[in-house]
N, C-alpha and C positions, 0 to 999 in steps of 0.2 A: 567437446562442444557439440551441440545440437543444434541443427536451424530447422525455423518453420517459418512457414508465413500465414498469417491470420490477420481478419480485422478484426478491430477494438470494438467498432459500432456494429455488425455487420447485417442489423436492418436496415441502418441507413444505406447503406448501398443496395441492398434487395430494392427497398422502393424506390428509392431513386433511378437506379436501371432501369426496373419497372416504368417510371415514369417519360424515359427518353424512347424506351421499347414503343410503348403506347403513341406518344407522338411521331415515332416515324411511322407506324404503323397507317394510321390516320394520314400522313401527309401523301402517302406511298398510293392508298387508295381512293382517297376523294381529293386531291390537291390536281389542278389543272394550271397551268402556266399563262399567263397573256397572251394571246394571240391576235395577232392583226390581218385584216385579210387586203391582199392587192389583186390587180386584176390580171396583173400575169405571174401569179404565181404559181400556178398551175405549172406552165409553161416553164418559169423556174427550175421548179422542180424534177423534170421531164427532163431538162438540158443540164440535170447535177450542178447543178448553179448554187446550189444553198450549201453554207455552211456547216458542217459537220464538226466542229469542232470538240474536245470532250473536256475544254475546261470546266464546263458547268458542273459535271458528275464529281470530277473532280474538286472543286472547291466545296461541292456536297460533300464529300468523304471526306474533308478533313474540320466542317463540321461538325458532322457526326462523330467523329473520333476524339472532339476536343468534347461534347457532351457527354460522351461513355467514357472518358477519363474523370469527368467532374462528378460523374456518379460515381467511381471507383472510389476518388479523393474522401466523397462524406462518411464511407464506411471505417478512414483512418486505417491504410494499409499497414503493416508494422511485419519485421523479420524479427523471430523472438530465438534468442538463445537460452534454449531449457533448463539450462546448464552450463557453467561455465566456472573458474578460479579466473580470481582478479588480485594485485597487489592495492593494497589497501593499506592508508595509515589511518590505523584505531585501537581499537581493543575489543575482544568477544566478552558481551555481557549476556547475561539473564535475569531478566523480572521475575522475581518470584511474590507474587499479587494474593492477600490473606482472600478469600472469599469464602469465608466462614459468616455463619447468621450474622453475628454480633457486628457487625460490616456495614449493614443494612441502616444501621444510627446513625442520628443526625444529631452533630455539636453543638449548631447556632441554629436559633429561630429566628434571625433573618436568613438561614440558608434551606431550603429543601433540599437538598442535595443531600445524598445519603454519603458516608466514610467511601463506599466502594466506590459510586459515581463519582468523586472528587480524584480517588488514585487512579483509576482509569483516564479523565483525561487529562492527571497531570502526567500518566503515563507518554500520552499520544505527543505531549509536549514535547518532553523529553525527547522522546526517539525523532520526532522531524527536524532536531537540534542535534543528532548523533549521524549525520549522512555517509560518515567513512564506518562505522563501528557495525559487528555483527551484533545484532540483537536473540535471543530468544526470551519465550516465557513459560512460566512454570504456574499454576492455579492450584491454590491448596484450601483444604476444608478439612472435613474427615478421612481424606485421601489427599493422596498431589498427582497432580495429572501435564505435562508437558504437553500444554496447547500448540505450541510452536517451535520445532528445532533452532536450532541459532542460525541468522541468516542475514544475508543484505538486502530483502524486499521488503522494505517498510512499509509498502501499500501494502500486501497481504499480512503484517502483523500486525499494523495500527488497524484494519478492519476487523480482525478477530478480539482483536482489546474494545472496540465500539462494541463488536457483537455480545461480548461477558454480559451475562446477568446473574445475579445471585440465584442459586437453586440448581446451576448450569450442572455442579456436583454437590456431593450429600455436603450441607452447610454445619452440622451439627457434630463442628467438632474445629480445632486447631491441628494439623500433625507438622507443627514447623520444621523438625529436624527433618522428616523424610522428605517437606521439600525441598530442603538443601541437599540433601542427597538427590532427587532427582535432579536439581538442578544442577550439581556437581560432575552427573551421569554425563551429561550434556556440554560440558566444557572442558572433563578430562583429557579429550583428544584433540584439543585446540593446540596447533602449532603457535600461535598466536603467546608473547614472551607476560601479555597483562592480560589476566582474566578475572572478572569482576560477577561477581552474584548483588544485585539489588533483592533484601528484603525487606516484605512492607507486609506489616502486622498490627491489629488491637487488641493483641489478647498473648494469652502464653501456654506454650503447649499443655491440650489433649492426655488424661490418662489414657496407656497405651502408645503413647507417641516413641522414638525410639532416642536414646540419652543422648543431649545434644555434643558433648564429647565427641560423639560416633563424628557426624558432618565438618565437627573443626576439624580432625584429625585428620582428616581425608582431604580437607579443600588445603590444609598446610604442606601436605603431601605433593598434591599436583601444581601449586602455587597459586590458589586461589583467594583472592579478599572476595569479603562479605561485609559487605555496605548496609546495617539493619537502621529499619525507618519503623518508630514506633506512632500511629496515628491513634489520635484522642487523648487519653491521659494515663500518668501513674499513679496516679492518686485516687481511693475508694471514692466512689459516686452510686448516687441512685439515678436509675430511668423509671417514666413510666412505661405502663406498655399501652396497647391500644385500649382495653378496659379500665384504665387509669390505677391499677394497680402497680405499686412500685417495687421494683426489683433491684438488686445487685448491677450495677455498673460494671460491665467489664473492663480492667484495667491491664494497660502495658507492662509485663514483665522486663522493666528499665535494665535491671540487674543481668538479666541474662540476655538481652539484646545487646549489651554493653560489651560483654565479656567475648560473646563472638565474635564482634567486630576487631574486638583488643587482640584477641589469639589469631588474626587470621591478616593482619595489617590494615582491615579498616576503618568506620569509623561509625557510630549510634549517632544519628538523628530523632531528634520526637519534632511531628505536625499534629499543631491543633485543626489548623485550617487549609485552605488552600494556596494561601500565600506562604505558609509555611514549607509546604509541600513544592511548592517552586522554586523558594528559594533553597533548598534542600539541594534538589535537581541540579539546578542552576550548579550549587558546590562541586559537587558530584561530577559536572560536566567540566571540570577543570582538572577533570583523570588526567596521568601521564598517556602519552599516546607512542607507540608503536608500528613499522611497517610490516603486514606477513600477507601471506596469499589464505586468502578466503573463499568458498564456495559462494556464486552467487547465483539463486535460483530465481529463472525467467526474466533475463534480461531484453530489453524492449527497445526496439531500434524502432522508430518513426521514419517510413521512407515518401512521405507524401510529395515531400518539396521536391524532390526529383519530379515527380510526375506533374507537378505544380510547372517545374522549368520546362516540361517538355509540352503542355500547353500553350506557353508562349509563345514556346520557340515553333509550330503547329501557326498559331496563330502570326506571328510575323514572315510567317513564308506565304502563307497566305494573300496578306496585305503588299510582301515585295511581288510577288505576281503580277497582283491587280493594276499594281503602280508601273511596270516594265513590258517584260514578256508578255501579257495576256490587254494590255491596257489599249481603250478602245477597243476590245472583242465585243 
């Protein structure tokens, strides 16, 4: 384990300091007290007759100390564990997301959403519905690329899943076996007794791509299901394109999404839509679930409330003062 401490906001606390700096600054040099004048004051004065008391300074300092803590508070102070294993009941998954051209399609004309738009955030669903489970993800096109290690910070994965956009890698092309195998790369060394690969495809491997045989063989080996989700259709279709000339529909290779799923204990979904696609998830999220220890990276301790309590507690000592020891000063 590693600890640090940072804040979350940490101009709000620059200004805000700033802005308590400024005011005692200002009060320090042009602020003048009431003063009243008597006729023997002087004389007072002279015969050490006047009060000296230092409660005044005093209940200034824990002023100020209660405004230079509320400026601390806005920055949202936090002790972060960079690093840590936690026991966790889930399972290690990885998203393996098509982001190939053909992706870019849209099914319904009342829908603008494009195929990738819609798995992306039923992706984000999914995972804020997975809060024990390591998640990674895998992006494939003409290559497959491991955006994200498998991990328990779903803030850093569901931002990276918003972040995708088509083109992010070469789109012209499928290589779905290598990205089961990179995906596979990735959950081999999972202590964890359920490991799960989500694929999510509209098309069917890329010549050049390597024989999907390879990826089953390998994910049977370490005990890996492969949960494949075919989006759009199996069935021949035309599109246009933007010159309204019409082309070839890419369709879901049904047969070979099927047969992975079969060989490896999981199961073929097809989404037309988006409702399809949740209700998919939704299944999906009714995995068996498992306890093992997981890596969990930048864990985020909130320590504000403390300093919250200790403003009070600043402040009713204050007020017991005023009202006892110090009362009529």
């Amino acid at each position: 384990m590693e600890y640090f401490f940072r804040f979350e906001q940490p101009w709000f606390f620059v200004v805000s300091l700033g802005a308590v700096a400024a005011v005692i600054f200002f009060r320090w040099k042009w602020y003048q007290p009431t003063r009243f004048r008597y006729s023997l004051g002087s004389q007072l004065v002279a015969d050490k007759k006047v009060s000296t008391h230092f409660y005044a300074q005093f209940l200034y300092f824990f002023r100020v100390l209660v405004f230079v803590t509320l400026a601390f508070l806005t920055g949202k102070p936090q002790i972060v564990d960079s690093r840590s294993n936690i026991i966790v009941e889930g399972i290690d998954m990885v998203l393996a997301l098509d982001a190939s051209g053909s992706m870019q399609l849209q099914d319904y004309g009342d829908d603008d959403r494009s195929r990738f738009d819609i798995a992306k955030e039923e992706a984000v669903r999914f995972i804020k519905k997975r809060p024990n489970d390591a998640l990674g993800l895998v992006i494939f096109g003409q290559v497959a690329l491991c955006r994200c290690p498998v991990t328990m910070d779903k803030k850093i994965l569901t931002e990276l899943i918003e972040d995708l956009s088509l083109g992010d890698i070469d789109a012209n092309g499928t290589m779905l076996s290598m990205a089961l195998i990179t995906a596979i790369n990735r959950l081999k060394s999972s202590a964890c007794e359920s490991k799960v690969i989500i694929l999510l495809t509209d098309g069917e491997p890329s010549p050049g791509d390597v024989d999907p045989e390879a990826p089953i063989a390998i994910a049977r080996k370490f005990g890996i299901k492969i949960y494949t989700i075919g989006i759009g259709s199996d069935q021949d279709g035309v599109v246009y394109n933007s010159w309204g000339i019409p082309m070839q529909k890419p369709k879901v290779n049904a047969a070979l999404l099927k047969e992975i799923a079969r060989q490896t204990g999981g199961r073929f979904f097809m989404a037309q839509n988006d409702r399809d696609m949740r209700s998919i998830y939704n299944t999906i999220d009714q995995l068996e679930r498992t306890k093992h220890e997981s890596p969990l990276y930048s864990r985020y301790f909130d320590i504000y409330v403390w300093f919250a309590l200790a403003i009070i507690l600043v402040l009713l000592c204050e007020q017991f003062l005023l009202a006892t020891v110090w009362f009529g000063i």
